[in-house]
C-alpha positions in Angstrom: 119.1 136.0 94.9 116.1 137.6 93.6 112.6 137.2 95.2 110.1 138.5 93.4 106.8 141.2 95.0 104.1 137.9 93.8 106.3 135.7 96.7 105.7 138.4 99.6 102.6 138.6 98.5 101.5 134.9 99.1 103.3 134.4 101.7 101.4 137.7 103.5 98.5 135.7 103.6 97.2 133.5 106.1 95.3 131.0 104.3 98.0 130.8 101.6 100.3 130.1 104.2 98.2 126.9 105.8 98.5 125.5 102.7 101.8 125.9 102.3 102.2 124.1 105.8 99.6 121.3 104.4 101.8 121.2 101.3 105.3 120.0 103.1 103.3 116.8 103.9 103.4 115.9 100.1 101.3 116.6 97.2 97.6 117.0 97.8 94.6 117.5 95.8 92.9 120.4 95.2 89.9 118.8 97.3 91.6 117.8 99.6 92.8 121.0 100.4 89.3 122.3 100.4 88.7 120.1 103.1 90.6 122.2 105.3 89.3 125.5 104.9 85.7 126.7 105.4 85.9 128.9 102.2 84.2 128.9 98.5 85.8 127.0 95.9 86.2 130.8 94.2 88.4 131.9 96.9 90.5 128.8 97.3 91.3 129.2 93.5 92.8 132.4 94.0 94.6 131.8 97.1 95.9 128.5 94.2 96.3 131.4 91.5 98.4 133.4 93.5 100.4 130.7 94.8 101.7 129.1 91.4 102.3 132.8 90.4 105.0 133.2 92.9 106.3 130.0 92.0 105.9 128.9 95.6 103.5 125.6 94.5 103.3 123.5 91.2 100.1 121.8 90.0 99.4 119.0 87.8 95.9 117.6 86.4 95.2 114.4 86.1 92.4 113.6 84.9 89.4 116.0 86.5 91.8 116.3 89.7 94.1 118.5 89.8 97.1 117.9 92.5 99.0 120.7 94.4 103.0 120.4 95.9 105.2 122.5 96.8 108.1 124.3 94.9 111.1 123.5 97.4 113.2 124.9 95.0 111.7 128.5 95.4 110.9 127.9 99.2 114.6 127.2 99.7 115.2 131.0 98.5 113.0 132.3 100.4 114.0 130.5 103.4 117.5 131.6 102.7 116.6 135.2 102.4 115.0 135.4 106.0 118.4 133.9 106.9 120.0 136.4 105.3 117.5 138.9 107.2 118.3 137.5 110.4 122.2 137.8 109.8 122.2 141.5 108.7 119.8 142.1 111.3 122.2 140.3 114.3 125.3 142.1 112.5 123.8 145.8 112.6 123.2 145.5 116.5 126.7 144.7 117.3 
């Protein structure tokens, strides 16, 4: 499995990861994600840039709104990876 640099990346940030955590909920607009965080709409949008770069969220627009959800497929690779991690980690202290 191959993660690419734009996943680490999203997932180093704070605020990209609360909305990842807001995300496994279900889908959720982009205001209502706003909601949550005391930010400009500028910023959010490239916390939302970044994430759909890495393939971690996937956004649809209907209408003016435009809906956020998460990518389990690519969040099940990473989750895998830290497994991974963890094993080679454990197996190296043995």
């Amino acid at each position: 499995m191959r993660l690419g640099n734009d996943a680490f990346k999203a997932l180093a940030d704070p605020t990209r990861r609360e909305i990842l955590r807001l995300l496994r909920r279900g889908e959720m607009t982009a205001g209502e994600l706003a909601e949550r965080f005391d930010t400009s709409k500028p910023t959010l949008s490239h916390h939302f840039a970044v994430l759909k770069d890495a393939d971690l969220v996937v956004a649809r627009r209907e209408g003016p709104t435009i809906w956020y959800s998460l990518n389990t497929t690519v969040l099940e690779d990473v989750v895998a990876w830290a497994i991974d991690l963890a094993g080679a980690r454990e197996g190296g202290k043995k």
